[in-house]
C-alpha positions as CSV (number, residue, x, y, z in Angstrom):
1,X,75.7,15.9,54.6
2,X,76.9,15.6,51.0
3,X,74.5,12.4,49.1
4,X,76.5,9.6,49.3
5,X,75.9,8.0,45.6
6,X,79.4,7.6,45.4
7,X,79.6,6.5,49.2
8,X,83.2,5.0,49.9
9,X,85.0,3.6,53.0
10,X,88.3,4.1,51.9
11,X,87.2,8.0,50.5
12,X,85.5,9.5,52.6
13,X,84.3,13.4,53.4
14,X,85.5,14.9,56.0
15,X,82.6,15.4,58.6
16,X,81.9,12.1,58.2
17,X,85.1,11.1,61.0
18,X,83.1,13.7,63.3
19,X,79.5,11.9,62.6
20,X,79.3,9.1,61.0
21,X,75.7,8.6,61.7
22,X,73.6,10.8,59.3
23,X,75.1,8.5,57.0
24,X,74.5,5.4,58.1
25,X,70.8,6.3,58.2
26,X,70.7,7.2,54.6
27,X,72.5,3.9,53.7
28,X,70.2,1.8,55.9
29,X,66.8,4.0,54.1
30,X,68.4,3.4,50.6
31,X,70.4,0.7,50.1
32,X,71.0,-1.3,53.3
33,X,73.3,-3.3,51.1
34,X,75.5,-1.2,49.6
35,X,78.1,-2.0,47.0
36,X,81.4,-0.5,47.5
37,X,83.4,0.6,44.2
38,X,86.4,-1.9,45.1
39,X,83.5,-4.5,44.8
40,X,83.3,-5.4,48.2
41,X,79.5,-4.9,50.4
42,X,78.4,-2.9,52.9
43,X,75.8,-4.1,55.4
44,X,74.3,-1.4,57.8
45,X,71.1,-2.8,59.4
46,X,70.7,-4.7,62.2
47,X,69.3,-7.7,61.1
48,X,72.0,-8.0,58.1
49,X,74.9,-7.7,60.9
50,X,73.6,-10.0,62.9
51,X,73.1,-12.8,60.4
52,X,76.3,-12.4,58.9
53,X,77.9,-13.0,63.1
54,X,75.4,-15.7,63.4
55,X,76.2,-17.8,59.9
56,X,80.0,-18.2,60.2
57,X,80.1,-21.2,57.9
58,X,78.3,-18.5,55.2
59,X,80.3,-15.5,56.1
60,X,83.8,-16.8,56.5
61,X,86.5,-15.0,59.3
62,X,89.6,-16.0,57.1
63,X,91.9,-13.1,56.0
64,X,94.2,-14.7,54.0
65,X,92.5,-13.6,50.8
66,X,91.6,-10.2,51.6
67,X,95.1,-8.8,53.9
68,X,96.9,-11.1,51.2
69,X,96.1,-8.7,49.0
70,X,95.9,-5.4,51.2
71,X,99.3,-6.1,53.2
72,X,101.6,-8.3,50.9
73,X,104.0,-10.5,52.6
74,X,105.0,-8.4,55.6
75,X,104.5,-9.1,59.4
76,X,101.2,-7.3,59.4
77,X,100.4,-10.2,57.1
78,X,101.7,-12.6,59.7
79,X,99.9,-11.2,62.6
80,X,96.5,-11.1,61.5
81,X,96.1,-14.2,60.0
82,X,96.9,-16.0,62.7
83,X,95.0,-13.6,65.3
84,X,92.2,-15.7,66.9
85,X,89.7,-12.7,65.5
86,X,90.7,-13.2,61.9
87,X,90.4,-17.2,61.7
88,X,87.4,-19.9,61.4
89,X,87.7,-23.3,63.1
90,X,89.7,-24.8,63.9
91,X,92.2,-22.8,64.6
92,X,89.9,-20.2,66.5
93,X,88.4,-22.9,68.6
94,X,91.8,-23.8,69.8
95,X,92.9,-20.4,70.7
96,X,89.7,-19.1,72.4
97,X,88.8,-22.1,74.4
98,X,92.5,-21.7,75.8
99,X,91.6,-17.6,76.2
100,X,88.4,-18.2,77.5
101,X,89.5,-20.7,79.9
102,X,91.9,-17.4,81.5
103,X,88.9,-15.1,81.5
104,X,86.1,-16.9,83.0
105,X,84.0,-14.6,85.5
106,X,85.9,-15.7,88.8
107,X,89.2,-14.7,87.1
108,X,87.9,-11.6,85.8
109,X,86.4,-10.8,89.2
110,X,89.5,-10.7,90.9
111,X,91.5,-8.3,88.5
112,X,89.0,-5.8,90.3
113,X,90.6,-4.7,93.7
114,X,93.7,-3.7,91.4
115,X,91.8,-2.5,88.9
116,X,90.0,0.2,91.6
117,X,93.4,1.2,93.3
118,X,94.7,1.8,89.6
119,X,91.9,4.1,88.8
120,X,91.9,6.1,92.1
121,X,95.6,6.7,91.4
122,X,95.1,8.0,88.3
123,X,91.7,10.3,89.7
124,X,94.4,11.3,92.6
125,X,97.2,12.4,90.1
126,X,94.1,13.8,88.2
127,X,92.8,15.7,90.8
128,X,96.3,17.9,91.8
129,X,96.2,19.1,87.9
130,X,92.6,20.3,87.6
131,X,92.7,20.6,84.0
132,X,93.5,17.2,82.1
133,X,93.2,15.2,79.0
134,X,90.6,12.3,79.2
135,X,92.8,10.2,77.3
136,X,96.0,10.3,77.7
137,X,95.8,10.7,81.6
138,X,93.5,8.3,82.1
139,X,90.9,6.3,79.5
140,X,94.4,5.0,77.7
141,X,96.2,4.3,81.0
142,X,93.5,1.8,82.2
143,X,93.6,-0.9,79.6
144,X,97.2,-0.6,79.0
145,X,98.3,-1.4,82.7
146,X,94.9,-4.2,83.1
147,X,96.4,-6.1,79.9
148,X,100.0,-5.9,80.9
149,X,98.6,-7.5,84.4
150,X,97.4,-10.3,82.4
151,X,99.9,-11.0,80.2
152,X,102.4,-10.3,82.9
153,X,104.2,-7.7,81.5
154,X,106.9,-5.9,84.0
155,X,105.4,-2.4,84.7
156,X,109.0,-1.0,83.3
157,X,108.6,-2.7,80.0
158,X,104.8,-1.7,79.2
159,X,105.6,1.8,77.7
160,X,105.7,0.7,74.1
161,X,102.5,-1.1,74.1
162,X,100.1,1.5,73.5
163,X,102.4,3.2,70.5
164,X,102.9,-0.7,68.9
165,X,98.6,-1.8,69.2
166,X,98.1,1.6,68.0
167,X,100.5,1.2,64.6
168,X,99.0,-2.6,64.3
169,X,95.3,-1.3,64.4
170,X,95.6,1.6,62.3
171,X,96.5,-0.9,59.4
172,X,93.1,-2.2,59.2
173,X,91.7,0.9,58.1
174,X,90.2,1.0,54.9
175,X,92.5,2.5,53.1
176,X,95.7,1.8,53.9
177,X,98.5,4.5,53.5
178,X,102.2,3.4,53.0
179,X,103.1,5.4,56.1
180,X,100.7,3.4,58.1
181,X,101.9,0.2,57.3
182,X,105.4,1.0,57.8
183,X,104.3,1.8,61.3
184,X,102.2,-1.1,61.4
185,X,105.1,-3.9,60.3
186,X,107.6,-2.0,62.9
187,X,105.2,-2.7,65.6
188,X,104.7,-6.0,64.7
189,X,108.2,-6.8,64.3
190,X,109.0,-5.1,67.6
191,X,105.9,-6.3,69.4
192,X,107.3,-9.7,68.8
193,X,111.0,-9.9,69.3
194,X,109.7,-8.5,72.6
195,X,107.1,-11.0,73.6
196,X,109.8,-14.0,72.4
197,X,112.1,-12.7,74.7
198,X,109.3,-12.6,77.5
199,X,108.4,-15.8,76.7
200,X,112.1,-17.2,77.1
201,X,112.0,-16.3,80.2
202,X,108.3,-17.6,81.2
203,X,110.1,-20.8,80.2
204,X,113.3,-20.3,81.6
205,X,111.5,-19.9,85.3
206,X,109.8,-22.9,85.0
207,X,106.3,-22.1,83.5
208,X,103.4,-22.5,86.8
209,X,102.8,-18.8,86.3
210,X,99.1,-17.4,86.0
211,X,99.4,-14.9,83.8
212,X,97.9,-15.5,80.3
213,X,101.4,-16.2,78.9
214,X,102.3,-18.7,81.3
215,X,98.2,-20.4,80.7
216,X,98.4,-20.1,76.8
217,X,102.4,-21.4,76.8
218,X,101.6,-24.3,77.9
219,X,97.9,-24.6,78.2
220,X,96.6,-27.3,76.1
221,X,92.9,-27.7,74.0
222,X,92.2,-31.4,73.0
223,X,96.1,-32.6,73.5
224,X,97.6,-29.3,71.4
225,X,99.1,-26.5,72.4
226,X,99.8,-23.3,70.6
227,X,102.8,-22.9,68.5
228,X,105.3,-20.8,69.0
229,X,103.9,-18.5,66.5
230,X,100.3,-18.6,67.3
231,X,101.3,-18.1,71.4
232,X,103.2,-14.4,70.2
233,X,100.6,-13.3,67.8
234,X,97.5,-13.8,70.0
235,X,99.4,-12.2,72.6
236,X,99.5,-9.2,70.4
237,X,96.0,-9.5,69.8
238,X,95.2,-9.5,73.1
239,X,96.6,-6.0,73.6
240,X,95.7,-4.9,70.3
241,X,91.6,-6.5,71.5
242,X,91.5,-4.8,75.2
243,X,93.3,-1.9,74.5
244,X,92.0,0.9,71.9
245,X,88.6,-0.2,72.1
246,X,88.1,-0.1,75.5
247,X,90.1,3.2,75.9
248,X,87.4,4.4,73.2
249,X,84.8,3.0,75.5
250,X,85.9,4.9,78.4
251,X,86.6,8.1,76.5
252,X,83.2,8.1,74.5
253,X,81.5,7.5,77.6
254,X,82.7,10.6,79.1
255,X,82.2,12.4,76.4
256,X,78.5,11.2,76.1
257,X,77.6,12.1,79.7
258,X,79.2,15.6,79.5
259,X,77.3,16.4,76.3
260,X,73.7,14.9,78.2
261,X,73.7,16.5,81.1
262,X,70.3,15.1,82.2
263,X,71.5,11.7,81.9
264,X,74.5,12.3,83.7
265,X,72.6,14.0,86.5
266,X,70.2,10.4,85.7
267,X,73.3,8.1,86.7
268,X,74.7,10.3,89.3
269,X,71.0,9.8,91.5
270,X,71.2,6.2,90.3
271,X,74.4,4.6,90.5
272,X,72.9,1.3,89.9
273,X,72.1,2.1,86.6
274,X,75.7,1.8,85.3
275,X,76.1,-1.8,84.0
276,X,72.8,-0.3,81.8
277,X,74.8,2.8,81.0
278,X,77.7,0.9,79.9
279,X,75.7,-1.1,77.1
280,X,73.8,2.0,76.4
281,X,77.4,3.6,75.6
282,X,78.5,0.4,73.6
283,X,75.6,0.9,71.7
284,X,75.5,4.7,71.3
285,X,79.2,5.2,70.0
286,X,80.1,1.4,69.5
287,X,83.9,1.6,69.8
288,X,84.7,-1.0,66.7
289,X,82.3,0.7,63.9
290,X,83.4,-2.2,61.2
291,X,83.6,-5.9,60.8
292,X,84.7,-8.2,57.9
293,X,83.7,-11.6,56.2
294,X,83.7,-13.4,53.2
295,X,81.2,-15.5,51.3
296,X,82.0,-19.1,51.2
297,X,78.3,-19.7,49.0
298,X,75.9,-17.8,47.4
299,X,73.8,-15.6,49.6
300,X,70.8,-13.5,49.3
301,X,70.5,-10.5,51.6
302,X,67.4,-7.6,51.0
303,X,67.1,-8.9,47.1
304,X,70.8,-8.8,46.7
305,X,72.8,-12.2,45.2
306,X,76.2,-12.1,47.0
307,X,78.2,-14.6,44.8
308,X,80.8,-17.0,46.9
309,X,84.3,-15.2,47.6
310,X,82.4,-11.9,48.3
311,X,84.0,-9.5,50.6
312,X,81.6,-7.9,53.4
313,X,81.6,-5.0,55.7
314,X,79.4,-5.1,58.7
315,X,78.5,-1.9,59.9
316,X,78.0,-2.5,63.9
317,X,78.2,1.4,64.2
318,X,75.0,1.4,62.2
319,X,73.6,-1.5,63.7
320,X,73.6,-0.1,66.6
321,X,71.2,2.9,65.6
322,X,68.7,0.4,63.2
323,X,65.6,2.2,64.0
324,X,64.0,-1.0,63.4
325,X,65.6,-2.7,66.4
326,X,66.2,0.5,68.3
327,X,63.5,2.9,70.0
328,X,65.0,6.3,69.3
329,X,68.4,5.0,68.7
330,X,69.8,8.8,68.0
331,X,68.7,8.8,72.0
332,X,70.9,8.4,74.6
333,X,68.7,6.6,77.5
334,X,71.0,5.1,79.9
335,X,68.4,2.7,81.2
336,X,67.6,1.7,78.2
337,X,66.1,-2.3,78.1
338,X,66.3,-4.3,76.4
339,X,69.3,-3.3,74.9
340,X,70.6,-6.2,72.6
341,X,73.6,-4.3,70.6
342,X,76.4,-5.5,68.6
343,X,79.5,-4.0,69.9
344,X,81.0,-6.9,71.4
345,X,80.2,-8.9,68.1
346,X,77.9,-12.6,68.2
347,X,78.2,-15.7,68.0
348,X,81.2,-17.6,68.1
349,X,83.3,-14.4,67.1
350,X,82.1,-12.4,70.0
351,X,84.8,-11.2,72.3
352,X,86.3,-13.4,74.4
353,X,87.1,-10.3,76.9
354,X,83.7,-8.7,77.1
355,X,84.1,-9.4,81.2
356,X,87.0,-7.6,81.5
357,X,85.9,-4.6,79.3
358,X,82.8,-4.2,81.1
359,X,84.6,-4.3,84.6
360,X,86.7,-1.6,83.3
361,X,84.8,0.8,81.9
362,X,82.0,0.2,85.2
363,X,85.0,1.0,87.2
364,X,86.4,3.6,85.5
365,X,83.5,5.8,84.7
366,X,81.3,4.9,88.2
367,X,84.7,6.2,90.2
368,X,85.3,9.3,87.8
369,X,81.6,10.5,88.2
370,X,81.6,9.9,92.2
371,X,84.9,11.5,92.3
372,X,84.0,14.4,89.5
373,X,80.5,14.9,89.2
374,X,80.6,18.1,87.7
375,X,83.4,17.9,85.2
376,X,82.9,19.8,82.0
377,X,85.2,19.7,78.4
378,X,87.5,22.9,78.6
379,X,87.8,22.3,74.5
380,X,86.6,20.5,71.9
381,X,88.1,17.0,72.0
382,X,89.6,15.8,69.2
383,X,88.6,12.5,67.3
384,X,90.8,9.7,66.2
385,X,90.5,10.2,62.8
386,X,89.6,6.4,62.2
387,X,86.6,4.7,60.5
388,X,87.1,1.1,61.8
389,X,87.8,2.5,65.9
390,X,85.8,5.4,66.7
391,X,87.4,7.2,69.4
392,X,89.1,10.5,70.5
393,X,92.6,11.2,70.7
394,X,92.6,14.0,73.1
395,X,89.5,15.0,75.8
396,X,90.0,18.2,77.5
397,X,89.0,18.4,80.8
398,X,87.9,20.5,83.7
399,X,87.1,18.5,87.0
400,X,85.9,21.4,88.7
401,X,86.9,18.7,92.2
C-alpha cells in the first residue's frame, strides 16, 4: 500500500478497488477524520459513523446542495432528491411510514415460498451447466425478480431494470465521469416514462392491488399521499435500494465462504448459524462502503471543528472493521456475537428493507451451500470497480454437484 497523505475518494490507486481495507486502517490509526482535498470529510471509525446515523438534525440527509452541484439540472438531479434515502423530515417520514407499512415482517414472510422456488430454479438451471458465473446466473437474478414481485412488475417487462439501477447508482460515485452520467440520466428518464405508464394502468384497473405501487399510489400518511413525482422516484429507489446491494451481498458471501474454507465447512455442520453468517457477511464486505451528510451546526468530532454546511463521508466499510468495536475484525467468524455492524445504516435512515434483504441472502446462500457444498472459483472473479458499492461483476464458478 502506497501512504495515503494525499488520500482521495474520487483518485484513487488502483489496488485500492481490490482491498480497500489496509486503508481504512491507516486512516482510522492516523486521522480518523480525514479531510478530503475537495473540502469535504471522511469519517472511518465506528463510533464517528454511528453518531453521524444517530444525530440527523446535526448531520443533515438533504442533497440538494451537494448533487446540485455534482449533477446540474438533469433527471439524476430529480431522482435523488426526492429519493426517500436522500431527504430529512418530513418528506422521509411520509415516504417510509407508507414503505414500511408494505414491508412489515408478516409481508416479508410471505414473499418466501416464491422466493425458494425462484432460487431452486435458478440452482436447477445452474446445475445442468456445471461451470457458471455467480452473478450474472444467479446473485443478480434474485433481487431483480423479488423487487419486480413487489412492485408488480410483468415478468416480460423486468429486463431493463438491472441495466437502468445499475446507470442510476454508478452516478453516485465519487467522481463522476461524463459517460456515467449520460448513462445515469437515460436510465432515469427511461426508468420513469416506464413506471408512469405502469402506473396508468394501476389506476386504470381500479387501484386494490397489493403490490407496492398499488399501497404507495394510493396509500396515505397523516391525510397525504405521494405525488405523482415522489410515487415514480421512490419506486426507482426501491429497485435501485434492493437490488445492487443485495446482489453484492449474495455474491460477497460466496466469495467469502469459498476463500475460508473452515468456515464454510463451520456453516455447512451448522446450518443454524446462517442468520449469524449473514451479519457476519454484512459486516465483513459491507455492500454500501459510503454514506453522506451535511452539517446543519458546528460539530466537534476527535478535536476536529466541522463548521455548518460541511460535507461528510461515512465510511461503513471501515466501520465495520473498527478494531475498537470489532474483535479481530480482519476475521471472518461466522458466529460471531454480538455483532452490531453498520451496513444496513441506523437510526431513522436505516433501511427500510433490511427484512427482505436478509430473507434473500438466508435463502439464497443456505440453498446454494446444501445444494453445492463443495463449489470452488474456476477464476478470479472480477470486482465492480466501484468505491460507494463493493461488489463483483463476474464470479466464476465450479459446482463440482
Amino acid at each position: 500500500m502506497d501512504h495515503p497523505d494525499e488520500f482521495d475518494l474520487r483518485y484513487l490507486p488502483v489496488d485500492f478497488y481490490e482491498n480497500p481495507f489496509p486503508y481504512y486502517a491507516w486512516l482510522q490509526a492516523e486521522s480518523p477524520v480525514w479531510r478530503l482535498p475537495d473540502g469535504a470529510y471522511l469519517l472511518t471509525r465506528y463510533a464517528h459513523v454511528e453518531y453521524v446515523y444517530k444525530n440527523p438534525k446535526i448531520f443533515s440527509s438533504d442533497k440538494k446542495r451537494e448533487f446540485g452541484d455534482k449533477f446540474g439540472p438533469s433527471p439524476l438531479l430529480d431522482h435523488h432528491t426526492t429519493s426517500l434515502v436522500f431527504n430529512d423530515p418530513p418528506l422521509h417520514t411520509r415516504v417510509r411510514r407508507l414503505i414500511g407499512g408494505s414491508l412489515t415482517p408478516r409481508a416479508v414472510a410471505q414473499i418466501q415460498p416464491e422466493l425458494e422456488m425462484l432460487v431452486d430454479r435458478l440452482l436447477d438451471a445452474m446445475a445442468a451447466r456445471g461451470s457458471v458465473d455467480l452473478i450474472g446466473e444467479f446473485a443478480a437474478a434474485i433481487p431483480v425478480e423479488v423487487i419486480g414481485n413487489l412492485l408488480g412488475v410483468p415478468h416480460s417487462e423486468r429486463s431493463p431494470l438491472r441495466d437502468w439501477s445499475l446507470a442510476i447508482l454508478g452516478a453516485l460515485e465519487p467522481r463522476l465521469t461524463p459517460e456515467a452520467a449520460d448513462r445515469g440520466n437515460r436510465a432515469v428518464r427511461e426508468f420513469a416514462a416506464y413506471l408512469e405508464g405502469l402506473i396508468e394502468r394501476r389506476i386504470a384497473s381500479g387501484g386494490g392491488g397489493e403490490d407496492l405501487i398499488s399501497k404507495l399510489l394510493y396509500g396515505e400518511f397523516e391525510g397525504q399521499r405521494l405525488t405523482r413525482a415522489e410515487l415514480v422516484q421512490n419506486c426507482i429507489f426501491l429497485l435501485n435500494a434492493g437490488h445492487e446491494t443485495t446482489t453484492n451481498l449474495i455474491g460477497n458471501s460466496l466469495v467469502a465462504l469459498a476463500e475460508h474454507p473452515g468456515e464454510r465447512r463451520r456453516l455447512l455442520a451448522e446450518p443454524q448459524l446462517i442468520k449469524t453468517a449473514i451479519e457476519e457477511f454484512l459486516r465483513f464486505e459491507s455492500p454500501n462502503q459510503l454514506g453522506n451528510r451535511i452539517t446543519t451546526e458546528s460539530v466537534q468530532l476527535s478535536g476536529v471543528t466541522l463548521p455548518a454546511g460541511t460535507q461528510i463521508t461515512v465510511c461503513i466499510g471501515a466501520a465495520n472493521r473498527d478494531p475498537e468495536e470489532f474483535v479481530e475484525p480482519q476475521k471472518l467468524d461466522i458466529a460471531r456475537s454480538p455483532n452490531r455492524h453498520l451496513a444496513f445504516g441506523s437510526g431513522i435512515h436505516q433501511c427500510a428493507g433490511v427484512g427482505v434483504a436478509r430473507l434473500e441472502a438466508a435463502t439464497a446462500i443456505g440453498r446454494f451451500l446444501k445444494r453445492f457444498p463443495d463449489y470452488s472459483l474456476s477464476g478470479a472473479p472480477t470486482r465492480g470497480g466501484r468505491v460507494r458499492f463493493r461488489g463483483f461483476l463476474r464470479i466464476p464458478c465450479a459446482l463440482h454437484g
